[in-house]
C-alpha positions as CSV (number, residue, x, y, z in Angstrom):
1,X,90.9,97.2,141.1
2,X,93.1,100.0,138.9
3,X,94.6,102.3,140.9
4,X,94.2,104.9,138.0
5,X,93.1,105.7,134.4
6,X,96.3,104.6,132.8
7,X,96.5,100.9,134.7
8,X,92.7,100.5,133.6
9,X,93.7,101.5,129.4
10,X,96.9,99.4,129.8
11,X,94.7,96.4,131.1
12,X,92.2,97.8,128.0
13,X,95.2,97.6,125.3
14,X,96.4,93.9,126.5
15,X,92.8,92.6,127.0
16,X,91.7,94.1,123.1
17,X,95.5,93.0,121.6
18,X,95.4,89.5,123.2
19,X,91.3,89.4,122.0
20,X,91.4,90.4,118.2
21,X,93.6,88.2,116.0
22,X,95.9,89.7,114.1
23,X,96.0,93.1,116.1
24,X,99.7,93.6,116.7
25,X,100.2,95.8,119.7
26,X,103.5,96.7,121.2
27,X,103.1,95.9,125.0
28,X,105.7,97.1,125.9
29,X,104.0,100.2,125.9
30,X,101.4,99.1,128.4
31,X,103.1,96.6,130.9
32,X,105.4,98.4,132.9
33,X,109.0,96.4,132.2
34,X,111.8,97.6,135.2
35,X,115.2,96.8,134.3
36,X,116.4,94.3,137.4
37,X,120.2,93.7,136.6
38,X,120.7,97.1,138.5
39,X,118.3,95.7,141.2
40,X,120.2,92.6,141.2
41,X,124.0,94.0,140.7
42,X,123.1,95.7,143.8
43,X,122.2,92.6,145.9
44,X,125.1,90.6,144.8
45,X,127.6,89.3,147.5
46,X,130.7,89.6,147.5
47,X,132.7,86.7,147.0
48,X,133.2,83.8,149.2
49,X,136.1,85.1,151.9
50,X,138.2,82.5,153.5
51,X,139.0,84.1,157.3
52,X,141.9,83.6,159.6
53,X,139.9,83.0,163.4
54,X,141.6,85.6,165.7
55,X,143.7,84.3,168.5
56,X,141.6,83.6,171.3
57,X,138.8,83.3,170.0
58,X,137.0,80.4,171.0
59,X,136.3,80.0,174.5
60,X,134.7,79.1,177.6
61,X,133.8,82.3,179.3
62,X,130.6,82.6,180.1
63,X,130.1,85.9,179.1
64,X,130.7,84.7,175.6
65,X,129.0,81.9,175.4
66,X,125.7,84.1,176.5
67,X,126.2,86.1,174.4
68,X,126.5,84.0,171.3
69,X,123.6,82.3,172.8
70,X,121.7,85.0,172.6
71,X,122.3,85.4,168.8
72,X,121.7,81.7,168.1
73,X,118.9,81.5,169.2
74,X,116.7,85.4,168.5
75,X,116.1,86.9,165.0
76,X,116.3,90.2,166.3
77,X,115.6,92.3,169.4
78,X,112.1,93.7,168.7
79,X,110.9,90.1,169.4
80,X,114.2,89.1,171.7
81,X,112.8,86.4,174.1
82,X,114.9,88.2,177.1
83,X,117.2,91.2,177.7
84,X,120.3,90.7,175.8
85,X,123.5,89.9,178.2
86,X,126.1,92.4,178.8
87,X,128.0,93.5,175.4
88,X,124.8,93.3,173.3
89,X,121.8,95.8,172.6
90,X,118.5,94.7,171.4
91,X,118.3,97.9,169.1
92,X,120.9,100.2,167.3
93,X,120.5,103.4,165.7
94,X,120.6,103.6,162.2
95,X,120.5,106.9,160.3
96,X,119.8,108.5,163.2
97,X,116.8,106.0,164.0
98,X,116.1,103.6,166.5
99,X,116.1,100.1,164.9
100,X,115.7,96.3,165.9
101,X,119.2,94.8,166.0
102,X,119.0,91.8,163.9
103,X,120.5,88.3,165.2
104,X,121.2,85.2,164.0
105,X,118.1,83.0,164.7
106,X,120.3,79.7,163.8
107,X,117.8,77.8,165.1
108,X,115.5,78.4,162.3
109,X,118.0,75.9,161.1
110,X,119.6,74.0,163.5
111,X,118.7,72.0,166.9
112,X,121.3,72.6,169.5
113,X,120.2,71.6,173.0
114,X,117.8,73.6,174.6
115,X,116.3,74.6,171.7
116,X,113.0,75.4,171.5
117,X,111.5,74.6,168.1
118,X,114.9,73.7,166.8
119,X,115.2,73.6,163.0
120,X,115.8,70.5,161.1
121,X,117.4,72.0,157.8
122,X,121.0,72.5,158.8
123,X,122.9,69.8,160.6
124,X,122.0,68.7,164.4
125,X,124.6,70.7,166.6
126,X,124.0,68.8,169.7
127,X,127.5,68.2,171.8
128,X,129.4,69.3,168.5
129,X,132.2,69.2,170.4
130,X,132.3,65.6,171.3
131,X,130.7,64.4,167.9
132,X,133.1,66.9,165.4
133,X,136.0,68.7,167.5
134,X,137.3,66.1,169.7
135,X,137.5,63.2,167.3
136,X,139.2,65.8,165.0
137,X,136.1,65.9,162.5
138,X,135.8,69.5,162.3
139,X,138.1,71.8,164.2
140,X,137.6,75.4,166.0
141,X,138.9,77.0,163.0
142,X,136.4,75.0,160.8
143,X,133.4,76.1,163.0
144,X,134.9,79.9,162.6
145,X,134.7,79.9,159.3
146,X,131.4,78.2,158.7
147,X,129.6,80.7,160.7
148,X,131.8,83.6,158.9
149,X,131.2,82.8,155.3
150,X,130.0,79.4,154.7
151,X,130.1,79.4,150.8
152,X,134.2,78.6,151.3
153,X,132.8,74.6,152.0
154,X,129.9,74.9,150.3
155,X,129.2,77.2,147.0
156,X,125.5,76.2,147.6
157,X,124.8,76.6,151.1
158,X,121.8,78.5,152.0
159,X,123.5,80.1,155.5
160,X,123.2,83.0,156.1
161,X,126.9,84.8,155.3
162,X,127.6,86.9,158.5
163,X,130.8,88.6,158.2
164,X,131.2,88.9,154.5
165,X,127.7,91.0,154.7
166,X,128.7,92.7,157.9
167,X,126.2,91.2,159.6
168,X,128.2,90.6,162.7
169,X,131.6,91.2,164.0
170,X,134.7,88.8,164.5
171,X,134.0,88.9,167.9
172,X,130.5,87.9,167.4
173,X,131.0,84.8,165.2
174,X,133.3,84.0,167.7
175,X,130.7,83.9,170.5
176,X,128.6,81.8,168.3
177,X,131.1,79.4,167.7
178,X,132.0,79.3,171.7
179,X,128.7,79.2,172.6
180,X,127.9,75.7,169.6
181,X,131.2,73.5,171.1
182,X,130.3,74.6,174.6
183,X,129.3,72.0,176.8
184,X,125.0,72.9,177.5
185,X,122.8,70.8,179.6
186,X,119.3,69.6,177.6
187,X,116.4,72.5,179.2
């Protein structure tokens, strides 16, 4: 239960302190105390970052939208439910080690069609086009940016920020957000 002498005599100290009234002990002596602001300066993000969306970006190549379908829809490629289309890797090398690429498993979140096991905690992004883009809702540039850093509409938004964290590339959000207005066929 104590991995060593001085765990067990700290336990001791609190146990005999909390047990006899009027013992003053000084705990923080005996209960290890870390200092998280460093932990947590360090995990900060930066600020929400309003992009431009590069010219061109949304499209419907095919190439694209499998790609960005690929990254909807795996968390990473250790478990990737296929081989990744052309212009991704399931693994990268990092520090000189071979490592799972990680993805963007939206649907943990969303339901898009085809999904399987679609999340329900983000919005439904089935025929977002028709619903948001072409009744002038939402537009590309809106989409871009959402996937990009969504804390510019929403300061409280629990998505995942991709390109302020590096996560992903220009070019990648931009096969995400081809591959959500594309036009899919329910599985």
């Amino acid at each position: 239960m104590y991995p060593n002498a001085a765990s067990m005599l700290g336990a001791l100290a609190v146990a005999f302190a909390l047990a006899v009234p009027g013992a003053a002990a000084d705990l923080k002596k005996v209960v290890e105390m870390p200092d998280a602001s460093r932990i947590l300066a360090k995990d900060r993000l930066a600020p929400p970052k309003h992009y431009k969306m590069p010219a061109g970006c949304i499209t419907d190549d095919p190439a694209a939208v499998a790609r960005g379908a690929y990254i909807f829809h795996n968390l990473n490629g250790k478990k990737a439910k296929s081989e990744p289309p052309k212009g991704l890797t399931r693994f990268v090398v990092v520090g000189g080690k071979k490592k799972p690429r990680q993805f963007g498993n939206c649907v943990a979140c969303h339901n898009i069609e085809g999904a399987k096991g679609g999340g329900n905690i983000g919005p439904d992004l089935h025929h977002y086009k028709k619903h948001f883009i072409d009744t002038g809702v939402r537009s590309y540039e809106y989409v871009y940016q959402q996937i990009a850093d969504p804390r510019v509409h929403n300061e409280n938004t629990h998505m995942t920020v991709n390109l302020t964290t590096g996560l992903f590339t220009p070019r990648e959000i931009c096969d995400i957000a081809s591959y959500v207005v594309s036009e899919k066929r329910e599985k």
